[in-house]
N, C-alpha and C positions, 0 to 999 in steps of 0.2 A: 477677486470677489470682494463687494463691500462690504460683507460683512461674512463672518463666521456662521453658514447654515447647520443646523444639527443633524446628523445621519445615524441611524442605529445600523448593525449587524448581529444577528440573530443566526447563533451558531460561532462556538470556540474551536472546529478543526481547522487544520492547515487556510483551508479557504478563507476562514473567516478571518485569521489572525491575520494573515496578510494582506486581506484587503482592508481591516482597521488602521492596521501599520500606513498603507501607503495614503489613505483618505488622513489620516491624520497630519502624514508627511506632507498635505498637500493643502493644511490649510483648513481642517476641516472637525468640526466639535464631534467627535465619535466619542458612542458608548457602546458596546459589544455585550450581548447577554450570551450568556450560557447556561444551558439546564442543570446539568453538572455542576457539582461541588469544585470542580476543576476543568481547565478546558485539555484539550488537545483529540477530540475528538476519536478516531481510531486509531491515532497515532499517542497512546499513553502508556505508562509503564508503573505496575505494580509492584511496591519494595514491601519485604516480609521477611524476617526472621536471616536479613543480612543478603537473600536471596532477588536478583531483577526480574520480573516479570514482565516481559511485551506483550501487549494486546494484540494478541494472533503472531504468526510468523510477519513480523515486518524488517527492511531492512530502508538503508540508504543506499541511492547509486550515485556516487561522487561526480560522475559527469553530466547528471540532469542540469540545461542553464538554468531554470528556476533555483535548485537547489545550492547553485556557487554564485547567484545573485542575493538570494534572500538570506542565506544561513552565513555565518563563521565557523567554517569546517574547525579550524585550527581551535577554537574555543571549546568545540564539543569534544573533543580529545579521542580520535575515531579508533576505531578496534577494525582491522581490515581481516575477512578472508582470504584464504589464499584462492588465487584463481581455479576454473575447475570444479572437478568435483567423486566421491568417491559414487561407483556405483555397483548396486548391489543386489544380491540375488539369487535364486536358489545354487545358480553354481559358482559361490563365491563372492568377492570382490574385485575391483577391477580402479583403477585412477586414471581418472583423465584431467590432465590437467593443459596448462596454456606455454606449449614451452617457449614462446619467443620472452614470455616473462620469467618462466622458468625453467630453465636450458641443463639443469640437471634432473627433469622430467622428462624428457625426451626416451630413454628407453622406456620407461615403464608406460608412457600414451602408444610411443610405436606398439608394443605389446597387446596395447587393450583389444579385447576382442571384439567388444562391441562399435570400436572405431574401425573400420577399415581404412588403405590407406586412401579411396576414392573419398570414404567421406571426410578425412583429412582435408584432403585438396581442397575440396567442397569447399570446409567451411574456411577455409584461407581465403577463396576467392570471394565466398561471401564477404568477408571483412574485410576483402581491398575496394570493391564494390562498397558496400556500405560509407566506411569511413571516409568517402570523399562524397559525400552529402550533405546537405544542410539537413541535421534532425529533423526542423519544422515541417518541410515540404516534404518528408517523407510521409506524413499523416494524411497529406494531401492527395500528391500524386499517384499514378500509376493505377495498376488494377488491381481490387480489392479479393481477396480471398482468403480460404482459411488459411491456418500455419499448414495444416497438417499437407494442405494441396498444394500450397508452395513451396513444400520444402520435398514433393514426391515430382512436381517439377523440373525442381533444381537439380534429380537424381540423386538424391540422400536415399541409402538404405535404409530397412524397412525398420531392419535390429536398431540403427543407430535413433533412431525418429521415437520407437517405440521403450528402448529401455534408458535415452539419455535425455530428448528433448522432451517428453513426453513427460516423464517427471519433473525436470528442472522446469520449463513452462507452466507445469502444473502449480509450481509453488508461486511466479509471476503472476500468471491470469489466471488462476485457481480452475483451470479447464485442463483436465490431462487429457479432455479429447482431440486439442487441437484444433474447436472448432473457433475460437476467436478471429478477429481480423488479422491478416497478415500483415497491414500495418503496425500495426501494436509489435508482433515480433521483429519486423527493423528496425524503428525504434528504440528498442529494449536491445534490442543488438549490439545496434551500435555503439548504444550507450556503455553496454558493459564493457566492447572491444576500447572504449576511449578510456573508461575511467574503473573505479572498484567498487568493490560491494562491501558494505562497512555497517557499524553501530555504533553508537556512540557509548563512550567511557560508563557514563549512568543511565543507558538508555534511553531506547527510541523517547521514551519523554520526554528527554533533555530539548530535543531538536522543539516542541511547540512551547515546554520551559521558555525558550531563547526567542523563539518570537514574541511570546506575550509578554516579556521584559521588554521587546522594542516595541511594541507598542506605547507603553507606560512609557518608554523614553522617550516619545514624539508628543507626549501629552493626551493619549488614548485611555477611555477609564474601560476597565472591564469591570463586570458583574455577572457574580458567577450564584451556582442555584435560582435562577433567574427561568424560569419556563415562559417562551411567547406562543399563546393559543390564538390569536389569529392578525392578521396583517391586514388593511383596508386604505386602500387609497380614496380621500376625502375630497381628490379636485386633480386639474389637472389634467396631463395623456402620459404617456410612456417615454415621452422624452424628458419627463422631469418638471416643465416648465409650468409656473403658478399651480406646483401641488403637494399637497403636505399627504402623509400617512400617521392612520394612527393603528396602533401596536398595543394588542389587549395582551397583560401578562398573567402570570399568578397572583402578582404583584400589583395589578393598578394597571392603567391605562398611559399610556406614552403617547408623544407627538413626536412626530420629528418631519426633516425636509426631503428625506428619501430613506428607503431601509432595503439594503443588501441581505438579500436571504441565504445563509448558507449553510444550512441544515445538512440533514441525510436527506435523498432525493423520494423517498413518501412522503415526510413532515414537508418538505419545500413543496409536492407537490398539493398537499394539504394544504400549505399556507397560501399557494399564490394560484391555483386553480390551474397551471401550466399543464397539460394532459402530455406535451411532447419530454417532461422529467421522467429519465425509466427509471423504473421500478421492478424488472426481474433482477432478481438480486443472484451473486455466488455467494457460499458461505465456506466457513472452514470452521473444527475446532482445535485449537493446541493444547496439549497438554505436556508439560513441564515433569521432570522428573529428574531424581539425584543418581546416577548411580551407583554399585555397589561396591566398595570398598577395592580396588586390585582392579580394578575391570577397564579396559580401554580399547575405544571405541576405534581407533590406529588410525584415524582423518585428516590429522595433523587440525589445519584450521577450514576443512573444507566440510561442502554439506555432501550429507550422506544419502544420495538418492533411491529410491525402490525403484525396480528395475520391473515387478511386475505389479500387479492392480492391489493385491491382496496385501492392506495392513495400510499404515502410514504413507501417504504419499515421499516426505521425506523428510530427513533426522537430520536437529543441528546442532553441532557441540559448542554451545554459550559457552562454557568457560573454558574452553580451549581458545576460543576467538577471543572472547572479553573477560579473564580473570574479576574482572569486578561486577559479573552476575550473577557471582558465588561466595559464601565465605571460601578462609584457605583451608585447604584439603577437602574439599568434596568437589562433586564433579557435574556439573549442569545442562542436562541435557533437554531439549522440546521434542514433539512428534507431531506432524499437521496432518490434519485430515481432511481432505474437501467436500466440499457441500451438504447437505444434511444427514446427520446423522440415521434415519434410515434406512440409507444405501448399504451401511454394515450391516455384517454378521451379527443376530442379537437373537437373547431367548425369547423375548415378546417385545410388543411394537412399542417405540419412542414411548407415546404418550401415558404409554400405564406405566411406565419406571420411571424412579426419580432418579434427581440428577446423581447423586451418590451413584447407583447401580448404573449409571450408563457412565460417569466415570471409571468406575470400577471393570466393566468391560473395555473398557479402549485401554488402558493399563494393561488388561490383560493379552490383548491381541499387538499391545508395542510390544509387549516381551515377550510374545512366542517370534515376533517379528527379530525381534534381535535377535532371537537363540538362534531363529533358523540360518540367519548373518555370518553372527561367530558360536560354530556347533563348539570349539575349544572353552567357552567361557562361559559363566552362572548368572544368570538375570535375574535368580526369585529373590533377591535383596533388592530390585528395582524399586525407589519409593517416590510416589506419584506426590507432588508438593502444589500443583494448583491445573488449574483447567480454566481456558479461555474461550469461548462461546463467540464467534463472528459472525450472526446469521448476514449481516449484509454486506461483506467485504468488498465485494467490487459489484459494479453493474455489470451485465451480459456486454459483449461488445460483437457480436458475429461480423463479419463482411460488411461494408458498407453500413456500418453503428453513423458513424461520423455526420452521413448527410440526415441524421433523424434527431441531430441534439438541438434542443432550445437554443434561444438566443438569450442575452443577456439582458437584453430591454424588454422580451415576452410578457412577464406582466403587466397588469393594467397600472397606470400611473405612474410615481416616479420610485420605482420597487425592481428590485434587480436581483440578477442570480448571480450565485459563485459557489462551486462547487467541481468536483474532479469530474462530474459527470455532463459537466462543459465542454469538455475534450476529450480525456480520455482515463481512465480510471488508474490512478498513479500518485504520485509525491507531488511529481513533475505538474500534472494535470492538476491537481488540484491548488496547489501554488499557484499557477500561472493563470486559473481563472481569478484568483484572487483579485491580482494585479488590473487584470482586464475590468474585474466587475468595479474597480474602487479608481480607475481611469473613466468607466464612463459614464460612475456619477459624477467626476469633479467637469469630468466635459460636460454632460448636460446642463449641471446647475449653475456652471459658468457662462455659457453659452445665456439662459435662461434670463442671468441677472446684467446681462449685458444690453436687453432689448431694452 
C-alpha cells in the first residue's frame, strides 16, 4: 500500500481485538473504540474483595487453532480441569471421567451407572472417528441435524444423552435441549478429545488483557468509553474501492477508509442494516458463591453436572481449579442457569422483582440443589458474593445455522463484519472472524490502491 489508510473497529470483544491486531500487523492505521470502560467484550473478569469473577460460565479450549494461533497459552498461566465430569442427582453422585488420560479412573467410569458399557464404546468410536478430521470441514460437511438426533442415531442411550450430555452441552451451547446443529457438537468434540479445558491464572480477562496489549504492540490505539451510534458509507461499493465511511460517535464524528463492525449482533445489526445478523439470542445467569466453612463439594477439579432439569444446570468448583479466584481459605464456587430467568420457579413474574429478590431466589434454589447432592452436609452458610446476568450469550444455531450467516463484505461500502456470529458462536468463531474480517479489508483496499 502507498500509503497508510485509516480503518476504525467498533467493538473491543475477541472479534474486534483481533482483527485490530492483524490490520495493524498488516500495515494499517487502526483505532478500535469500545463502549465500555474496558474491552473484552463477554469475555471479562470481575476482581472484588481478592475474589475472580467470569462473566457468565466461560472457559478456554486449549485445542481451538484460533486460540494456539492468537493467544500465549504459556503467558496466561492456565489452570486445567481434570477431564470428565461429576454427575449428579437425586440418586447420588456418580464420576465419569476420561481414563485413557486417567487410567486410575477406570473403575470408578466402569461403575458409573449412567454410562453403560455400549455407551462407552460409543463414545470411543466417536473419538477415533472425529480425531482424524480436519476441525474446519467438520462445520462444513456432512448432514446437518440436532445433537440430540445424532447422537439417538449413533445408539447412545437415553440415560447417558439425557443425565451426561444434556447438561455438559448444556453448559457449551446453553441448549440442554439438544436442539443445536450437530456440527457444533463435533467440533467441540473433538476439540476437547485433542486438547483441555482450562482458565487462566487471573481470569478469562486475562485472555482479551493479552490481546489488547498486542494490539498496542503492533501500534494499534484503542479507545475505550467510546460509544459508535451509527456507521455510513460515503462513496464507494462493498469492495472497499474509492470509499471512505464516516462513524457518528458520542464523541464527534470520525472518517476513516473502512470500519470493521464487531459489536454484539443487534447493535451490528443496527449499525449496518445486515437483516441476515441473528439476533435470537441464549442467555444464562451465574451466580458465584463461597462456601461454608468444612464443606466440600468431593469434584476434585471437575464440573459438577445436574443430572436432571430442576436447579442449576451445572456447578464449578473455581477454586479447586484456579486457587487464584479466591483468597486462602475460602472456597469458590458458581452455579449457571440457562436462558431466561422466567423459566424458574419463582413467587411472581421477573419483571415486578428486583434484582436483589430474584438473586435471592436462585441462591436459594442452588442450595436446596446442593443439599439435595450431598444430604450429609449444611449449605445454610452458602453466601451468594455476585450475580452475572448474560441475556445474549450465544446466538441460536439449530441445523443448517451456517448456510443463513452474513458474509463479511454484506454491508454497503467499504464496512465489514467480525464477530463469532460469522461462524459459529465460540472463542474459536469469534477469533477467527476476526482474522477473516481484518484479511479482507487489507485485500480490498490493497487491491483498490493498486488500480
Amino acid at each position: 500500500m502507498a500509503s497508510s489508510p485509516h480503518v476504525l473497529v467498533a467493538g473491543g470483544g475477541l472479534a474486534g481485538l483481533v482483527a485490530a491486531r492483524h490490520l495493524a500487523g498488516g500495515g494499517v492505521d487502526i483505532t478500535l473504540l469500545e463502549r465500555r470502560e474496558t474491552v473484552g467484550g463477554r469475555v471479562r473478569t470481575v476482581e472484588r474483595d481478592c475474589y475472580r469473577f467470569d462473566r457468565g460460565f466461560q472457559v478456554l479450549f486449549t485445542a481451538y487453532p484460533a486460540v494456539q494461533r492468537e493467544l500465549d497459552l504459556e503467558a496466561l498461566d492456565l489452570r486445567r480441569f481434570a477431564p470428565g465430569a461429576t454427575i449428579a442427582g437425586p440418586d447420588g453422585r456418580t464420576v465419569l471421567a476420561d481414563p485413557l488420560r486417567e487410567p486410575g479412573t477406570i473403575p470408578a467410569t466402569l461403575s458409573n451407572p449412567v454410562v453403560a458399557v455400549g455407551d462407552a464404546l460409543r463414545i470411543a468410536r466417536l473419538w477415533w472417528d472425529l480425531r482424524r478430521t480436519d476441525p474446519e470441514t467438520v462445520l462444513e460437511d456432512g448432514t446437518d441435524e440436532t445433537i440430540r438426533a445424532y447422537l439417538d442415531k449413533r445408539g447412545f442411550s437415553d440415560r447417558f444423552i439425557d443425565e451426561f450430555v444434556a447438561p455438559f452441552y448444556g453448559g457449551i451451547t446453553l441448549d440442554r435441549s439438544l436442539s443445536t446443529s450437530s456440527r457444533v457438537f463435533e467440533y467441540t468434540f473433538r476439540t476437547l478429545a485433542a486438547g483441555e479445558i482450562a482458565v487462566p491464572a487471573a481470569g478469562m480477562g486475562a485472555i482479551t488483557a493479552q490481546l489488547a496489549d498486542r494490539v498496542r504492540e503492533v501500534g494499534g490505539t484503542i479507545e475505550t468509553g467510546v460509544r459508535v451510534e451509527s456507521v455510513t458509507a460515503t462513496g464507494g461499493d462493498s469492495s472497499g474501492s474509492d470509499g471512505s465511511v464516516r462513524v457518528e460517535t458520542d464523541t464527534g464524528t470520525v472518517a476513516a477508509d473502512a470500519v470493521v463492525v464487531a459489536t454484539d449482533p443487534p447493535t451490528a445489526r443496527e449499525l449496518t442494516g445486515v437483516d441476515a445478523i441473528p439476533t435470537e439470542a441464549r442467555g444464562c445467569v451465574t451466580q458465584y458463591y463461597a462456601l461454608p466453612p468444612g464443606v466440600d463439594l468431593e469434584t476434585d477439579r471437575r464440573l459438577l453436572l445436574n443430572a436432571t432439569e430442576e436447579g442449576p444446570n451445572h456447578v464449578v468448583p473455581h477454586s479447586a481449579v484456579a486457587p487464584t479466584y479466591a483468597p486462602d481459605g475460602t472456597t469458590l464456587i458458581s452455579a449457571t442457569y440457562l436462558g431466561g430467568e422466567g423459566q424458574w420457579p419463582s413467587r411472581q413474574s421477573g419483571a415486578s422483582r428486583g434484582a436483589a429478590e430474584r438473586d435471592g431466589e436462585l441462591s436459594e434454589l442452588t442450595q436446596r440443589t446442593l443439599e439435595s447432592w450431598y444430604p450429609t452436609q449444611r449449605f445454610d452458610g452458602l453466601e451468594t458474593l455476585h450475580t452475572e446476568r448474560v441475556p445474549f450469550a450465544q446466538f441460536v444455531q439449530p441445523p443448517g445455522f451456517r448456510e443463513q450467516l452474513p458474509d463479511v463484505r454484506d454491508p454497503a461500502g467499504p464496512v465489514y463484519l467480525a464477530g463469532d456470529y460469522m461462524r459459529w458462536s465460540s472463542i474459536q468463531g469469534a477469533m477467527e472472524s476476526g482474522r477473516q474480517a481484518a484479511k479482507a479489508v487489507i485485500d480490498d483496499l490493497s487491491a483498490s490502491r493498486g488500480r
